[in-house]
C-alpha positions as CSV (number, residue, x, y, z in Angstrom):
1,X,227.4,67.8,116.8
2,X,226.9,68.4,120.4
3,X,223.8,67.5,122.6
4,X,223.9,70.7,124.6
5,X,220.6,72.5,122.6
6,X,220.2,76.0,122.4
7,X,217.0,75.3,120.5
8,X,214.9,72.8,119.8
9,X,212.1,72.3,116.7
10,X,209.9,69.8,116.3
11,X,210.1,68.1,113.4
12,X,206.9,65.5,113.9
13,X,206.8,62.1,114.8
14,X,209.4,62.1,117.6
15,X,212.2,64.0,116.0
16,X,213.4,66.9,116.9
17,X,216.1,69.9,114.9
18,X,218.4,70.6,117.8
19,X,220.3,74.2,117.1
20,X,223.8,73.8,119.2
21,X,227.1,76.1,119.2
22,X,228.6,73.3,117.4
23,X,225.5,73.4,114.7
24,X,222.4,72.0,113.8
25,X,221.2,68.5,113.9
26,X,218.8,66.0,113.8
27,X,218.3,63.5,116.3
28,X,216.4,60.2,116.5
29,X,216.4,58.1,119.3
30,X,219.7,57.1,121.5
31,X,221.9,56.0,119.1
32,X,220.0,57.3,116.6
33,X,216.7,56.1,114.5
34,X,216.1,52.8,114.9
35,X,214.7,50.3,113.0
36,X,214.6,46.5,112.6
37,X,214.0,44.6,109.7
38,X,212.3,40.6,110.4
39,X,212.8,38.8,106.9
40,X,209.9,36.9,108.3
41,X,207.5,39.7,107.8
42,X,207.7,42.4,110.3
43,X,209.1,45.8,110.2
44,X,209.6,47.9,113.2
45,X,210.4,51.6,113.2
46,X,211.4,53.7,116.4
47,X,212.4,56.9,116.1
48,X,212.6,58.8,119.8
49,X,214.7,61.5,121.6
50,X,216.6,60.0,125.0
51,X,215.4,61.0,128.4
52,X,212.1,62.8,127.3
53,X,209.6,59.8,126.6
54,X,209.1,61.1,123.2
55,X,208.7,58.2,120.5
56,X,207.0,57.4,117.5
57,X,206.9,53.6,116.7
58,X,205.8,52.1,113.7
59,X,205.6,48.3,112.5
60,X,205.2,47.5,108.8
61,X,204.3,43.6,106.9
62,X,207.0,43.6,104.8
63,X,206.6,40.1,103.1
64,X,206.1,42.0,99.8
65,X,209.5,43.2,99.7
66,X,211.6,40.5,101.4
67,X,209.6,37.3,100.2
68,X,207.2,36.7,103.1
69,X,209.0,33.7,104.1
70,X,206.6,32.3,106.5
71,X,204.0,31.5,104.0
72,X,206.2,28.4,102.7
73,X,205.9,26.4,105.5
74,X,202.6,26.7,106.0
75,X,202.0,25.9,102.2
76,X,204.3,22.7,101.9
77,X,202.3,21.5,105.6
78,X,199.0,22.3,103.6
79,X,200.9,20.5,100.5
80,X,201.8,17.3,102.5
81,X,198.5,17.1,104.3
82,X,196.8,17.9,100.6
83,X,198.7,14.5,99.8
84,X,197.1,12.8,103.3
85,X,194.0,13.2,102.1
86,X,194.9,11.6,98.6
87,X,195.8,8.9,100.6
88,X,193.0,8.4,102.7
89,X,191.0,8.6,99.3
90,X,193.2,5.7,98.0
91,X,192.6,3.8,101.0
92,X,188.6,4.2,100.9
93,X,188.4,3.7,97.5
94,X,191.1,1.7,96.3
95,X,189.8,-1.6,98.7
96,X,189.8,-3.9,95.2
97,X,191.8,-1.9,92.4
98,X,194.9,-0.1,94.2
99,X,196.2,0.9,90.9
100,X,192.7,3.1,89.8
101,X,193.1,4.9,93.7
102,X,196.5,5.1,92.9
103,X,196.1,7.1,89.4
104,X,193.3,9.4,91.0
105,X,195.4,10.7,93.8
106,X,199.0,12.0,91.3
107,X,196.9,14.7,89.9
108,X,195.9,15.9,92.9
109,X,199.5,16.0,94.4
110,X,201.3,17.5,91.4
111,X,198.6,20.4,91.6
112,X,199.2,20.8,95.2
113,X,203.8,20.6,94.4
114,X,203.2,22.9,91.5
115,X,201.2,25.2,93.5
116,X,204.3,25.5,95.9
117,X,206.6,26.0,93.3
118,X,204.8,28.8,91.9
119,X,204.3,30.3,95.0
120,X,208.1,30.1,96.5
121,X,209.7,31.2,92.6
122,X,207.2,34.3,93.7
123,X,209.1,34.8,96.9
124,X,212.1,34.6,95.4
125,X,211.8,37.6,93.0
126,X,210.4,39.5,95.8
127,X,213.5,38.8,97.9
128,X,215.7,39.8,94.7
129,X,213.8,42.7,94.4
130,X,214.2,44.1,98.1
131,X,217.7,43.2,97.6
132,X,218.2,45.6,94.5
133,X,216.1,48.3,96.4
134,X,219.0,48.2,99.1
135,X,221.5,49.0,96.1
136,X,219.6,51.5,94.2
137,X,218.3,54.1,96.9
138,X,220.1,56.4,95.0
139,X,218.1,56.0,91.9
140,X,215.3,58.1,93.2
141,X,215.3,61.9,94.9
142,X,213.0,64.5,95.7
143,X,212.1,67.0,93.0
144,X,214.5,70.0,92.8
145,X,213.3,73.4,94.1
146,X,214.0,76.2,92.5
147,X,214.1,79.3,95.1
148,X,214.1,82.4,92.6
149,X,210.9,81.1,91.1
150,X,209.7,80.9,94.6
151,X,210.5,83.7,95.8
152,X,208.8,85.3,92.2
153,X,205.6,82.8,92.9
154,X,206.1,81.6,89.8
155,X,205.2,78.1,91.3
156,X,201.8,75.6,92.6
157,X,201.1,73.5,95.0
158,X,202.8,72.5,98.0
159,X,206.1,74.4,96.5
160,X,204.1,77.4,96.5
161,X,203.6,77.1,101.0
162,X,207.8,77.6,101.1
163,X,207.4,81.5,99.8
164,X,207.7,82.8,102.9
165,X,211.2,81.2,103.4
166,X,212.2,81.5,100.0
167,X,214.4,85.0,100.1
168,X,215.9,83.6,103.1
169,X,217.3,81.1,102.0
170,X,218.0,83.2,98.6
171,X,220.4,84.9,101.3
172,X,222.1,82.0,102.6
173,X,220.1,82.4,106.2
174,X,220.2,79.1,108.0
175,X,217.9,79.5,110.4
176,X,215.7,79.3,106.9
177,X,217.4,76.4,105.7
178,X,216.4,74.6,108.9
179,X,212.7,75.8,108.8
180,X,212.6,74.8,105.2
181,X,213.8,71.7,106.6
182,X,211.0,71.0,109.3
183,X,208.4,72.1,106.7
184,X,209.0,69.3,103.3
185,X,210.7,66.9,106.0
186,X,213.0,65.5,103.4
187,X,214.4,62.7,105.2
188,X,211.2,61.3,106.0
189,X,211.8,58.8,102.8
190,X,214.9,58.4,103.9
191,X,214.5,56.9,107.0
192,X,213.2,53.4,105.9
193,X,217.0,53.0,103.9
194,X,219.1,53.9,106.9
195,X,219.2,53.8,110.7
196,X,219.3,58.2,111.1
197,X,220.8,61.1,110.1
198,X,221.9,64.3,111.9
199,X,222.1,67.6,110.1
200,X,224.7,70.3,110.6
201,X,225.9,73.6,108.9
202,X,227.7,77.0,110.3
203,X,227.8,77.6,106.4
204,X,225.4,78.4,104.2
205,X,227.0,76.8,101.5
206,X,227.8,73.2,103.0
207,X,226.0,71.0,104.8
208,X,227.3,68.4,107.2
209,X,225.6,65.2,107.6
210,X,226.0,62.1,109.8
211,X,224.5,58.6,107.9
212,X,223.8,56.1,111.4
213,X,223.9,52.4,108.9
214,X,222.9,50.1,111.6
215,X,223.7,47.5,108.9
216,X,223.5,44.2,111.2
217,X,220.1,45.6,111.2
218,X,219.2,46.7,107.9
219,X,220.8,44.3,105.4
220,X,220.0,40.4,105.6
221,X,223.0,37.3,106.3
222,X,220.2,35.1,104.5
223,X,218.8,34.1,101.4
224,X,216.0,32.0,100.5
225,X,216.9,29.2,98.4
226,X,214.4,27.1,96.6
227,X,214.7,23.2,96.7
228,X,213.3,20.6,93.7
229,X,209.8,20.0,95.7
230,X,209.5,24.1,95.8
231,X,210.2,24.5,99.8
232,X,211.9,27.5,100.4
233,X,215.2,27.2,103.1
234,X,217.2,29.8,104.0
235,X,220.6,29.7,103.2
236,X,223.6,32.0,104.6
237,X,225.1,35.2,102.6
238,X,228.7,34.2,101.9
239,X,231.2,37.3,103.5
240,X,232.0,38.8,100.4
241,X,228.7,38.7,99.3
242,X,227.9,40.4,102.2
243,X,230.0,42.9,102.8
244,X,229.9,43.8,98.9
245,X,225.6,44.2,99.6
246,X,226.5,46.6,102.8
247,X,229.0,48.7,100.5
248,X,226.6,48.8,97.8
249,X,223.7,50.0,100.5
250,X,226.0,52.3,102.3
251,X,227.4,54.1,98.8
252,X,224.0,54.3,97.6
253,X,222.1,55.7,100.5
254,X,225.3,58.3,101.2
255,X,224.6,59.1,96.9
256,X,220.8,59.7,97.8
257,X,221.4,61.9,101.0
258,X,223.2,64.4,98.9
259,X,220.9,64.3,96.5
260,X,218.0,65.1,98.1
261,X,220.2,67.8,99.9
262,X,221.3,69.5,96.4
263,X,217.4,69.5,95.6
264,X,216.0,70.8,98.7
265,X,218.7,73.7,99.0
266,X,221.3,76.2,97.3
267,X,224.5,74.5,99.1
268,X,227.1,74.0,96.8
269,X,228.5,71.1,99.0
270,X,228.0,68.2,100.8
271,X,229.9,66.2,103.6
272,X,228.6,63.1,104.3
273,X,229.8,60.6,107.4
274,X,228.8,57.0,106.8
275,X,228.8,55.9,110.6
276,X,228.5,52.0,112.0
277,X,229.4,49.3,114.1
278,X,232.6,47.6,113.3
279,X,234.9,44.9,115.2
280,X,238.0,46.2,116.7
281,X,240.0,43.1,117.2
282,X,242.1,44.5,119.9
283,X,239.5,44.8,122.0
284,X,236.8,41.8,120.2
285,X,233.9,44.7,120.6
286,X,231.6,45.9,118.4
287,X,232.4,49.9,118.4
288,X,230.7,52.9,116.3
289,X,233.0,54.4,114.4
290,X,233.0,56.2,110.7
291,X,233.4,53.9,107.7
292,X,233.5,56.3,105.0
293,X,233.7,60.0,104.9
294,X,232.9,61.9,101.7
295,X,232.5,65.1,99.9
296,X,230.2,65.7,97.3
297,X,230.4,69.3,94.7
298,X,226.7,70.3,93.3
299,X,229.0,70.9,89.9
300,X,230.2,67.3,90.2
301,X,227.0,65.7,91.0
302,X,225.5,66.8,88.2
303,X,227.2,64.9,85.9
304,X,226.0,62.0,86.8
305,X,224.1,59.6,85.3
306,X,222.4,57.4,88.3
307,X,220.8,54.7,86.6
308,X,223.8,53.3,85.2
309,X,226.6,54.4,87.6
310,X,228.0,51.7,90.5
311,X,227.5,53.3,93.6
312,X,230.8,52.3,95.5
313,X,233.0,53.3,92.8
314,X,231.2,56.5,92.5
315,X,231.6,57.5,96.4
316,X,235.3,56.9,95.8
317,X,235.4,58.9,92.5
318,X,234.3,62.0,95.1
319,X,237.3,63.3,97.6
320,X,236.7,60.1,99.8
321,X,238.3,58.3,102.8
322,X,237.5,54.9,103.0
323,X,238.7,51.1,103.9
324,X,236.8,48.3,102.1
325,X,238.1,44.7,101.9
326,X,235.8,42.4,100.3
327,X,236.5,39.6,102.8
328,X,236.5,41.5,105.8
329,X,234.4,45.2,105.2
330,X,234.7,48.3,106.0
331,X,237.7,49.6,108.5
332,X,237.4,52.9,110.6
333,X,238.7,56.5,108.7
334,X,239.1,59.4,109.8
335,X,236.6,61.7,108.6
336,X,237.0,64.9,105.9
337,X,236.7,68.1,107.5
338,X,234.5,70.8,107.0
């Protein structure tokens, strides 16, 4: 997927569909869309095309999702200055009975430990649940279209705007697909799972898609971890643990991608590249290099059932090249061609 354009359309918000002699694609900043993901609270999304000053930035509080971390030690300093207070209370009043000051201020600190507690087993389950979202991005897809009851207006709504491309892409015209593309903006969703995506086809019944990971970016080396007085501290991922969470992210999203791509068009097939930084030990660099290549049959992907299938082994049920060690991660493959 070159970068020398014969056309370019706007897709909104700083990305552009860029039509090359090599095919179609989608670009999103200089490596690709970028985003980066504080599990203190901040999410920042940039999405831009290189040399043209166009961006679009956005930043998100995502303490909801990851566990809004910072809150704890502001609550346990509240907590222990809560408990300075009893004792200032025990001082004042406890001048001739220390034991009566002394029974007045426990209540007052238990409320304040259990108040923590509550408050950090919150943050925990938020952190869990952010953790499964990573892992189950392929439990959710746009809604299917279906182009001959388009094309017959047998449809409502927003479908019904995507009549004028509908015998089109009836006729496998990919100029149409692409339009179709700028007009639902299907990967919009997408975008908050993965780093970017670029788009190509020279055939109307495949579609060729680079997945950017960025996973150093996207998936966390930390856990919070929960200690008897409630204080949360964060504690690091062990390396299987991780690598087995950027598997799981990287099968699911690559699941997701294709099918959103079944549902929004009539290609019978999908290639997707799974693309990220990985050590090359000859060297000690980081380099960008494919991880996992796959292709994906409409007929096949039907017969899935996504709420109970593993993601990882499902990528590698598929015609599949791919390297995964649990203790060290994904190795470079050579990808599946079109």
């Amino acid at each position: 997927m070159g970068l020398n354009f014969r056309k370019s359309i706007s897709l909104g918000k700083g990305l552009k569909l860029n039509l090359s002699k090599s095919g179609p694609s989608v670009s999103f900043g200089k490596s690709g869309f970028r985003q980066s993901v504080n599990l203190k609270g901040q999410a920042r999304t940039t999405v831009g095309i290189p040399g043209t000053g166009i961006y679009y930035t956005k930043t998100n509080n995502v303490k909801n999702l990851v566990g809004g971390l910072t809150g704890n030690k502001d609550t346990a300093a509240k907590g222990k200055k809560g408990t300075g207070k009893a004792a200032d209370a025990k001082g004042s009043a406890g001048k001739g009975t220390g034991k009566a000051a002394t029974v007045k201020a426990a209540p007052a600190a238990k409320q304040v430990n259990e108040e923590l507690i509550a408050q950090s087993k919150a943050k925990l389950e938020e952190f869990a649940a952010g953790i499964e979202a990573l892992k189950s991005v392929h439990k959710q897809s746009d809604g299917y279209i279906d182009w001959e009851a388009v094309a017959n207006g047998a449809v409502s709504g927003q479908i019904r705007e995507l009549q004028p491309f509908a015998q089109s892409v009836l006729a496998g015209d990919i100029d149409a697909y692409f339009k179709v593309i700028e007009q639902v903006d299907p990967f919009d969703d997408l975008l908050e799972y993965g780093s970017g995506f670029e788009v190509g086809t020279d055939d109307p019944k495949m579609m060729e898609i680079e997945f950017q990971v960025k996973s150093s970016e996207i998936i966390p080396t930390e856990y919070p971890d929960m200690k008897a007085s409630g204080e949360i501290v964060m504690k690091a991922f062990s390396k299987t643990a991780y690598y087995e969470l950027v598997q799981d992210y990287v099968s699911s999203t690559m699941l997701r991608v294709a099918r959103d791509t079944f549902a929004l068009l009539p290609v019978q097939q999908v290639i997707i590249h799974a693309v990220d930084k990985v050590l090359n030990p000859a060297t000690g660099n980081d380099e960008e290099v494919t991880i996992c290549s796959v292709r994906i049959k409409r007929d096949a992907m039907a017969t899935l059932n996504f709420e109970r299938i593993d993601p990882s082994d499902c990528v590698e049920s598929f015609e599949s090249n791919v390297k995964f060690r649990k203790t060290t991660g994904y190795a470079p493959v050579d990808r599946i061609l079109a």
